[in-house]
ZAMARGU-4260 file (C-alpha; in steps of 0.2 Angstrom, whole numbers, plus 5000, padded with zeros to 4 digits):
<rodrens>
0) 4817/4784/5381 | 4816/4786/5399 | 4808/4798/5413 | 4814/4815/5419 | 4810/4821/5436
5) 4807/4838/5441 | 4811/4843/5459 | 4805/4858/5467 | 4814/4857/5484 | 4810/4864/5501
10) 4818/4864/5517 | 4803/4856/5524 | 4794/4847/5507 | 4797/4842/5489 | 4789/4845/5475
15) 4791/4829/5461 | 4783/4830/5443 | 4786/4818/5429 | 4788/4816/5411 | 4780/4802/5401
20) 4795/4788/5394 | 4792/4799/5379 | 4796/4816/5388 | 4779/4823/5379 | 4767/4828/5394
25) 4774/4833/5410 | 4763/4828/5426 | 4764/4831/5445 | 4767/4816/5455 | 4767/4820/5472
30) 4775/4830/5485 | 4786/4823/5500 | 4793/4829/5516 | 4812/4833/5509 | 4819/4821/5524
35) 4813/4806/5515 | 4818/4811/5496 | 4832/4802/5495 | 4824/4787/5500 | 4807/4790/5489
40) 4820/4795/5475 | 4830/4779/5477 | 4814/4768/5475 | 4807/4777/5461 | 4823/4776/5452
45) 4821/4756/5455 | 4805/4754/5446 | 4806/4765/5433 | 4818/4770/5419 | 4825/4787/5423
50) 4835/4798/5413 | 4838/4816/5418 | 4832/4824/5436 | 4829/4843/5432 | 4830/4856/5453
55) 4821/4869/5453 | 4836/4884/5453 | 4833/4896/5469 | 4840/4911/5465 | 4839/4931/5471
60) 4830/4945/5459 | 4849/4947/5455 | 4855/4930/5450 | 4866/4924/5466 | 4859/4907/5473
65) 4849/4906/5490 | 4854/4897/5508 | 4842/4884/5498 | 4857/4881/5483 | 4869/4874/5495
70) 4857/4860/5502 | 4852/4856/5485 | 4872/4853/5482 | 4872/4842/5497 | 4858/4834/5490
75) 4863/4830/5475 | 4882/4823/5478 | 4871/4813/5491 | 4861/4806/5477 | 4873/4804/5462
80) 4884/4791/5476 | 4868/4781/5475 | 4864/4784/5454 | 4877/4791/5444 | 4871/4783/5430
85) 4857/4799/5429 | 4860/4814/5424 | 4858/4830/5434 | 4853/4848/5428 | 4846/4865/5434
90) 4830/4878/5430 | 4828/4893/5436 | 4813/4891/5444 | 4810/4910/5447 | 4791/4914/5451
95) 4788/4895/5451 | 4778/4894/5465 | 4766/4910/5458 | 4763/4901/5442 | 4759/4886/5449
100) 4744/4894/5458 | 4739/4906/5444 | 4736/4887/5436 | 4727/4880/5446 | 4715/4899/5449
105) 4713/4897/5430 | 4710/4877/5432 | 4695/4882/5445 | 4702/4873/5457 | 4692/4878/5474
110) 4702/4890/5486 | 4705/4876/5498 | 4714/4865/5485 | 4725/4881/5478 | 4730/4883/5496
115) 4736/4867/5500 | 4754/4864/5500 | 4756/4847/5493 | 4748/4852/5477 | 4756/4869/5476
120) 4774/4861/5478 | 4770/4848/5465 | 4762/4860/5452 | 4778/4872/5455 | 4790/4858/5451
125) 4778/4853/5435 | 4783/4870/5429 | 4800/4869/5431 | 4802/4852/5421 | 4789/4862/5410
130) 4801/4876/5408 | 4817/4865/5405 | 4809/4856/5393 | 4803/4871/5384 | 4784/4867/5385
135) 4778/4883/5392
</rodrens>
């Protein structure tokens, strides 16, 4: 089996967890500024087997996508020119961000850490490949 990648875009930066090649356990990987993802994207794609690439869905409390939705589209036609050979899907990633850091409180993570943007993007996009894949 390959990877899947979970994406928990930003205007300004990415969120990017990972499956093990047996898509058991889910694990940030890192968080880049959203400029460079296509590249990062492309070079990870190279090295590693990967099967499925799960965005985070930016919706309203009453279901109509966010300003965000459209540069996500732009992103991905952008990105299946380079891989169509993977696939493309979608999780709502409603609250994301707030159960990423309610996490990492009950992880102990100091203050500091929990307030750090990197971390807090790539724990909200482990909970959106945790969701599509049904783990929590």
């Amino acid at each position: 089996m390959a990877r899947i990648l979970g994406i928990d875009y930003g205007k300004k930066r990415t969120g990017i967890s990972v499956t093990d090649p047996l898509q058991i356990i889910v694990s940030g990987l890192c968080s880049v500024d959203t400029k460079e993802l296509l590249e990062y994207l492309k070079a990870y794609c190279e090295k590693e087997e990967v099967e499925k690439i799960v965005f985070g869905l930016p919706e309203h409390a009453d279901g109509t996508p966010t300003d965000l939705k459209k540069d996500i589209d732009t992103f991905v036609t952008k990105f299946e020119k380079l891989h169509s050979n993977i696939a493309i899907d979608f999780q709502d990633e409603a609250y994301s961000t707030e159960e990423a850091k309610r996490y990492m409180l009950e992880a102990g993570l100091k203050k500091k850490k929990r307030r750090d943007k990197n971390i807090i993007n790539k724990m909200s996009a482990v909970v959106i490949l945790q969701r599509f894949l049904n783990h929590i």
